[in-house]
C-alpha positions in Angstrom: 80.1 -46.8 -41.4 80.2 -45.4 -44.7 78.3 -42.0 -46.7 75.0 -43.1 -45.9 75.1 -43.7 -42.1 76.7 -40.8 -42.0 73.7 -38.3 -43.8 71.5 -40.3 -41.3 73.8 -39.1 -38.1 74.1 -35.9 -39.7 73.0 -33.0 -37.5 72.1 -35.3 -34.7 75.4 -32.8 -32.7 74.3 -29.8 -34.0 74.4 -27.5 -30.9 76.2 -24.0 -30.2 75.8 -21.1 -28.3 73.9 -17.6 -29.7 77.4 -15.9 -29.8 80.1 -18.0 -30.1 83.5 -15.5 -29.5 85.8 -18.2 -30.4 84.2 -18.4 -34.1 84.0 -14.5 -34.7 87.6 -14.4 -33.4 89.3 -16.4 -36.1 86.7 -15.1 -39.0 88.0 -12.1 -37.9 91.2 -12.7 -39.0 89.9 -12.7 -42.3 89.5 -8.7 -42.3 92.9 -8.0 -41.3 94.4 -7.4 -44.5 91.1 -5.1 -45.2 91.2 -3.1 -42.4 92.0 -0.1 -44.2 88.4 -0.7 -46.3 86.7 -1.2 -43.2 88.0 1.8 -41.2 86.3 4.0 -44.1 83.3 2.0 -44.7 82.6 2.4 -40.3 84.1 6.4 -41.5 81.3 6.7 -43.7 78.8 4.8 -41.6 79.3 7.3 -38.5 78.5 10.2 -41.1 75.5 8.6 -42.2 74.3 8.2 -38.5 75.0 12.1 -37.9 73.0 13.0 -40.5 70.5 10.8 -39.7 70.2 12.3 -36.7 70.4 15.6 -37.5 67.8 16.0 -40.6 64.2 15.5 -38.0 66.2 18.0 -35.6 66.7 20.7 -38.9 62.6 20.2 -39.4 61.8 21.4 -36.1 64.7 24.4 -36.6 62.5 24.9 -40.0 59.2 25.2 -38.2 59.3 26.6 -35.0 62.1 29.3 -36.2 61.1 30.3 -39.4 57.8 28.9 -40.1 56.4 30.1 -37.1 58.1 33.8 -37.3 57.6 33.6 -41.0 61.3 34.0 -41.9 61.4 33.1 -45.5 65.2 33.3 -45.6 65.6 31.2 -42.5 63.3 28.8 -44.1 65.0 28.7 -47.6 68.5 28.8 -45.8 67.4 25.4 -43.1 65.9 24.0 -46.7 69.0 23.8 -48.6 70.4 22.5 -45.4 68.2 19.6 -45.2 68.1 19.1 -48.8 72.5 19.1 -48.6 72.2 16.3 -45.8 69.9 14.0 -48.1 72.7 14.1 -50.9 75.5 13.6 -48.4 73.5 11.0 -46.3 73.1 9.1 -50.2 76.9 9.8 -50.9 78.3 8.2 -47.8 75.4 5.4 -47.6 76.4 4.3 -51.2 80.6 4.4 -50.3 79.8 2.2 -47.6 77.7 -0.4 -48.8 80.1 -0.6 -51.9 83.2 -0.5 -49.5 81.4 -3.5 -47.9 80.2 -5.5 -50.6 84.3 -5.2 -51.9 85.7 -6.3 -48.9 82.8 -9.4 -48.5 83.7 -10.7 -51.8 87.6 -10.7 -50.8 87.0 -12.4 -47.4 84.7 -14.6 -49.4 87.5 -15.9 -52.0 89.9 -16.1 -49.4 87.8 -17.9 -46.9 87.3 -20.3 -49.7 90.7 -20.7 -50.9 92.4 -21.8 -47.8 89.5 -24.0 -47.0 90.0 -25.7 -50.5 93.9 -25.4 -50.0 93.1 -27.2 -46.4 91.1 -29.9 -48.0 93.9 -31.0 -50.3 96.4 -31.4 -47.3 93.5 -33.9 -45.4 94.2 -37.7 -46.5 91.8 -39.8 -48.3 90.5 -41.1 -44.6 88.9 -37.9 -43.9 86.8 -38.2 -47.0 85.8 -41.4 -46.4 84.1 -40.4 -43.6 82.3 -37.2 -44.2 80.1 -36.5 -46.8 81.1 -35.2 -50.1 78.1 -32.9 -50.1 78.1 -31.7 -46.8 82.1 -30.6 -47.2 80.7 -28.6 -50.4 77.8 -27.2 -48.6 80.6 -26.2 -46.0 82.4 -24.3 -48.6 79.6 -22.3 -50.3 76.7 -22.2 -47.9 78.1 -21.6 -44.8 81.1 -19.3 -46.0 78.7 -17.3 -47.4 76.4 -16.8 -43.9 79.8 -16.2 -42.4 80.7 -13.4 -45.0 77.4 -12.3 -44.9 78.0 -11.5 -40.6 81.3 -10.1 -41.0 81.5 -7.7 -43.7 77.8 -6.5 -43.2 76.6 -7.0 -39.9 79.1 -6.1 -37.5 79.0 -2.8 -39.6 75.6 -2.3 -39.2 75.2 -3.5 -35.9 77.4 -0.4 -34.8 75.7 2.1 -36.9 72.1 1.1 -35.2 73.3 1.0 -31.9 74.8 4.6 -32.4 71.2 5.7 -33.8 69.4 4.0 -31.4 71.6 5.5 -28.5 71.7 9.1 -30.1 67.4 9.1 -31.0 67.3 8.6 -27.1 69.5 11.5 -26.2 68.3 13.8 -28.7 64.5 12.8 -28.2 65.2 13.4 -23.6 67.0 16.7 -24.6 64.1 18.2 -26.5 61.3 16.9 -24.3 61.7 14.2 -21.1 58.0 13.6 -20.6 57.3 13.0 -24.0 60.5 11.0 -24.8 59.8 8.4 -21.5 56.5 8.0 -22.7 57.2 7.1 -26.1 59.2 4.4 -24.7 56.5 2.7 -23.0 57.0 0.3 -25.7 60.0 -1.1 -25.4 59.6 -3.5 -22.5 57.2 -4.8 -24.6 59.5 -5.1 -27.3 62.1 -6.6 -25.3 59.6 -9.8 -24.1 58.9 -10.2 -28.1 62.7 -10.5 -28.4 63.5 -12.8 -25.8 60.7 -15.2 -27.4 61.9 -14.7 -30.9 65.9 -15.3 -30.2 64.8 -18.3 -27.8 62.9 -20.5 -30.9 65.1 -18.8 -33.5 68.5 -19.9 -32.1 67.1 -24.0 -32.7 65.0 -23.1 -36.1 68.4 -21.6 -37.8 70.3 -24.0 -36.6 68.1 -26.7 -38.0 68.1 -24.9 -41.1 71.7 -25.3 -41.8 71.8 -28.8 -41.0 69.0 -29.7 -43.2 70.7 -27.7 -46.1 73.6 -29.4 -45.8 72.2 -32.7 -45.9 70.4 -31.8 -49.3 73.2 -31.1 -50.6 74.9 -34.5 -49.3 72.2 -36.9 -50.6 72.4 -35.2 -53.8 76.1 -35.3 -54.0 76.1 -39.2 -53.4 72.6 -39.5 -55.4 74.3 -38.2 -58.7 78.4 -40.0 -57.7 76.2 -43.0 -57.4 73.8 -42.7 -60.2 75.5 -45.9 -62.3 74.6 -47.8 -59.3 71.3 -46.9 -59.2 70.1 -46.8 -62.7 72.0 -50.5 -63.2 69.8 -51.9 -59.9 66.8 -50.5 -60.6 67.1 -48.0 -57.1 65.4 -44.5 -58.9 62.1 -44.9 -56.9 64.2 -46.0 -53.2 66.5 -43.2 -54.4 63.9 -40.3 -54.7 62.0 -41.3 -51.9 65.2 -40.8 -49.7 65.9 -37.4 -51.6 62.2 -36.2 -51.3 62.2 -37.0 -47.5 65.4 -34.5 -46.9 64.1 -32.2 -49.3 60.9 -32.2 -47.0 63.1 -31.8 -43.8 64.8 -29.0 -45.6 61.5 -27.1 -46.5 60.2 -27.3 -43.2 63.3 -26.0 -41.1 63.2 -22.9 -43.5 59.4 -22.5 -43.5 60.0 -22.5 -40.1 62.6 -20.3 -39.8 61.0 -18.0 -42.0 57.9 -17.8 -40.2 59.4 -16.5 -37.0 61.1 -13.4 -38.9 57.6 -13.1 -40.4 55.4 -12.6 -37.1 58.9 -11.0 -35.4 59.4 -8.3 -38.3 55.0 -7.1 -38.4 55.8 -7.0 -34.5 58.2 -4.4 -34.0 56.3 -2.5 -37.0 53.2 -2.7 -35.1 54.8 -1.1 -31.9 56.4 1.5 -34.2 52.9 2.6 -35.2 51.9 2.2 -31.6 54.8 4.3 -30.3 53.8 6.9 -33.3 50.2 7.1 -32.3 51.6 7.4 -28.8 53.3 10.5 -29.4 50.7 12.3 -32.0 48.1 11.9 -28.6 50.1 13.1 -26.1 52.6 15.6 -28.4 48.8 16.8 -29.7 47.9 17.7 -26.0 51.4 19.3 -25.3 51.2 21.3 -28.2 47.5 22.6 -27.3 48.8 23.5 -23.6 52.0 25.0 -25.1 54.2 22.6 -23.3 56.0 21.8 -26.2 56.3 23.4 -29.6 54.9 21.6 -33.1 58.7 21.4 -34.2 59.3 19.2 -31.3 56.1 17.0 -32.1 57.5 16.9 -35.6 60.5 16.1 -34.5 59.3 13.4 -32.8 57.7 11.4 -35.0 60.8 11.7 -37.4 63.1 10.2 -34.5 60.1 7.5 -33.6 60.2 6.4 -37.3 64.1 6.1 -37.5 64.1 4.6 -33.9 62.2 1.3 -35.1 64.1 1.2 -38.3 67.6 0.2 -36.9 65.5 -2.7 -34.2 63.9 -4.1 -37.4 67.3 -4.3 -39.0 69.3 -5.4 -35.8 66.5 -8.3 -35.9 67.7 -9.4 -39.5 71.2 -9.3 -38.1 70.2 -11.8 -35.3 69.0 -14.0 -37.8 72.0 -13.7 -39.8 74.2 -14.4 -36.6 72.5 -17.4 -35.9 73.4 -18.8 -39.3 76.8 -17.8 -38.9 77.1 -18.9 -35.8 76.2 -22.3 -36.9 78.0 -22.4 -40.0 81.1 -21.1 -38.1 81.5 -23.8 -35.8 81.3 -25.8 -38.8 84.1 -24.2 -40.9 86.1 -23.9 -37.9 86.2 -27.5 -37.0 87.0 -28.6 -40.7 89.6 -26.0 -40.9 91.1 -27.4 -37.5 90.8 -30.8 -38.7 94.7 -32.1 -38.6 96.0 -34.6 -40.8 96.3 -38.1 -39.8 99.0 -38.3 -42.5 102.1 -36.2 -41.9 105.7 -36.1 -43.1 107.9 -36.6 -39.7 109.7 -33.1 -39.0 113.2 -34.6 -39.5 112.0 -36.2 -42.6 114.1 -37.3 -45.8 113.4 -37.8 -49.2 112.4 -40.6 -50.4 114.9 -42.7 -52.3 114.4 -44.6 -55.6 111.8 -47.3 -55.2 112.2 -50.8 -56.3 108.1 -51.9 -56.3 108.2 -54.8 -53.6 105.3 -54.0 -51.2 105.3 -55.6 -47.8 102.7 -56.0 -44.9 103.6 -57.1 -41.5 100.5 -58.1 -39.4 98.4 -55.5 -39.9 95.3 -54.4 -38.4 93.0 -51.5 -39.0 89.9 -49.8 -38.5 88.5 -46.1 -40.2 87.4 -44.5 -36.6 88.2 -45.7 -33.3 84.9 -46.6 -32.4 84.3 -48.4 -35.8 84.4 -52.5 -36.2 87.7 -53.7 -37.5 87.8 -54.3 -41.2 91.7 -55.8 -41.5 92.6 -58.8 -39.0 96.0 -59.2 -38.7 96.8 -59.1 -42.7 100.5 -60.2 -44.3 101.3 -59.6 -47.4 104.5 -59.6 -49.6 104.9 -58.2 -53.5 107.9 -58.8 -55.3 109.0 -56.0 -56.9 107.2 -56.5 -60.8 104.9 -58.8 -59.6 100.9 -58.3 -59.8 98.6 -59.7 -57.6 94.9 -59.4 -58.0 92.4 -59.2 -54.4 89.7 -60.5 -54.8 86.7 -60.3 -52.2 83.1 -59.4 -51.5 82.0 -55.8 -50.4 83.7 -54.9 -47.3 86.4 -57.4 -47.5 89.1 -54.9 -47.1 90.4 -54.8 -50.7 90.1 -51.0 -51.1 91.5 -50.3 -47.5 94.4 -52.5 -48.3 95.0 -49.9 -51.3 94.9 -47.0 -49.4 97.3 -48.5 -47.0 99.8 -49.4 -49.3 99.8 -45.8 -50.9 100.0 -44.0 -47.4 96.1 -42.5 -48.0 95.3 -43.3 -44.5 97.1 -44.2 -41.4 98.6 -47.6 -39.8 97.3 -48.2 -36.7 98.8 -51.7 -36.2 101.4 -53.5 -37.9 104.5 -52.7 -39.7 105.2 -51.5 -43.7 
């Protein structure tokens, strides 16, 4: 019933769903007072995407129309062109990753703020049954994923999908054949997604849990360190410790080895994709069915076009922490307190001291053993009165009855 049964429960119910609409909708909430920030940050992100798109197309300008026909002009006229778009491509690229580390930190400190505000408002119950640890690992960790999903990579999931979507126009306009058959790859990049977000959806869930529960067995570890040092405990103590620790490493080393063979995937079918079109481009070119701009062009857009995958495959992992840390947040945010003022409530009067019981019963959860049987008690006002029991004999919950911490299920005041 108490901290340590709990860490041993903890992230048994871990469980969710790869996108979970219901969390992103209330986190979004969060960047509603931002949305100004965020309208130019996604203002500078569809700049960034045109010129990402249109620097490979100004090569292929540069080489079949003025290299070819030896224009100098042209050529120094398409250079300065090219070498504009890299200074306004690092302009806009730097507005909006400082746009959206400002509004990250905001959501951040606000996120933070009302769950700390929240926590205040929850009786003394509600820590008695959750982990110290794990409520702090709620705060920092998991905010921080959430942040991490919702001032980044909703962003930068746009600006990928609109590269991805305008590589595959541009590369069909300039040459069909060419373009279909550099995406020979992709179903086999789809079956090596599907198998990564199928294991990765468990490994990153796992990894929060186990985080969490370092951070709990550390919190009680130290809160409880008189206890342990005055019993002798240190050696049971790390050995319990070490054993999470171990849980923790492996969930991460397993998490992080399924980014490591995902990420050297996709690069591998980039190269294939690249060798791809330098074979058949090559033949084009030497049967004049396309010029060496285009083939140029080409390998530019097959570059960029694996660039955004690798980075939407980082945001998956991202989302899957959130995702799990979301649910999280959510339900302690949603948590209601079992100790509430009635809404026609009055102020309290002056107190005279006397304390009285009226056969009371209670219990911390409902599906929890009893721990006060029928208890009546009477304090005159100025009187003290020392209980006196063995562990578990109710004294503290008799306490945090009398000072309203916790609810009364049965009995009177």
């Amino acid at each position: 019933m108490g901290p340590r049964g709990a860490l041993d429960r903890f992230g048994q119910e871990e469980s969710g769903q790869l996108f979970n609409q219901r969390v992103v909708g209330r986190m979004l909430a969060y960047l509603q007072p931002y949305g100004r920030y965020m309208a130019l940050a996604v203002f500078f992100m569809l700049i960034t995407t045109g010129l990402t798109l249109l620097v490979p197309y100004l090569m292929k300008i540069a080489i079949d129309e003025t290299i070819a026909q030896g224009d100098t002009d042209g050529l120094i006229r398409v250079a300065s062109y090219i070498a504009g778009s890299f200074v306004l491509l690092y302009g806009t690229s730097a507005g909006q990753r400082y746009l959206l580390g400002w509004v990250g930190q905001r959501v951040l400190a606000n996120l933070r703020e009302h769950m700390f505000r929240h926590l205040q408002a929850l009786p003394l119950a509600y820590h008695d049954t959750h982990i110290v640890g794990v409520t702090v690992s709620r705060v920092m960790n998991d905010v921080a994923v959430i942040n991490d999903l919702l001032s980044q990579g909703l962003v930068t999931l746009i600006g990928d999908l609109l590269v991805l979507v305008g590589i595959i126009i541009v590369m069909l306009s300039m040459s069909p054949r060419l373009a279909l058959i550099t995406f020979t790859v992709l179903p086999l990049m789809v079956l090596v997604t599907v198998l990564f977000s199928r294991r990765a959806k468990v490994a990153f869930r796992r990894t929060r849990s186990s985080v969490a529960a370092v951070v709990g067995d550390l919190a009680e570890g130290i809160a409880g360190m008189r206890v342990i040092q005055a019993f002798a405990q240190e050696e049971v103590a790390q050995a319990r410790f070490d054993a999470i620790n171990e849980t923790n490493r492996v969930a991460n080393v397993d998490a992080m080895s399924l980014s490591f063979v995902f990420l050297p995937s996709i690069e591998f079918m980039g190269m294939l994709a690249t060798a791809v079109v330098l074979w058949f481009g090559g033949v084009a070119v030497s049967r004049g069915e396309v010029t060496l701009g285009v083939l140029v062009a080409f390998l530019a857009y097959v570059t960029r076009f694996f660039q955004p995958i690798q980075e939407l495959s980082q945001l998956y992992t991202t989302m899957q922490s959130a995702m799990a840390g979301g649910e999280q947040v959510i339900r302690l945010i949603d948590t209601e307190p079992s100790v509430a003022d009635a809404p026609d409530a009055s102020e309290m009067p002056l107190v005279r001291g006397e304390v009285e019981l009226r056969d009371v019963s209670f219990r911390y959860r409902p599906e929890t053993p009893e721990v006060l049987h029928h208890i009546n008690l009477h304090i005159a006002a100025g009187q003290t009165v020392a209980l006196v029991g063995p562990t578990g004999a109710g004294k503290s919950s008799i306490a945090n009855l009398i000072a309203r911490f916790t609810t009364l299920p049965r009995g009177r005041y």
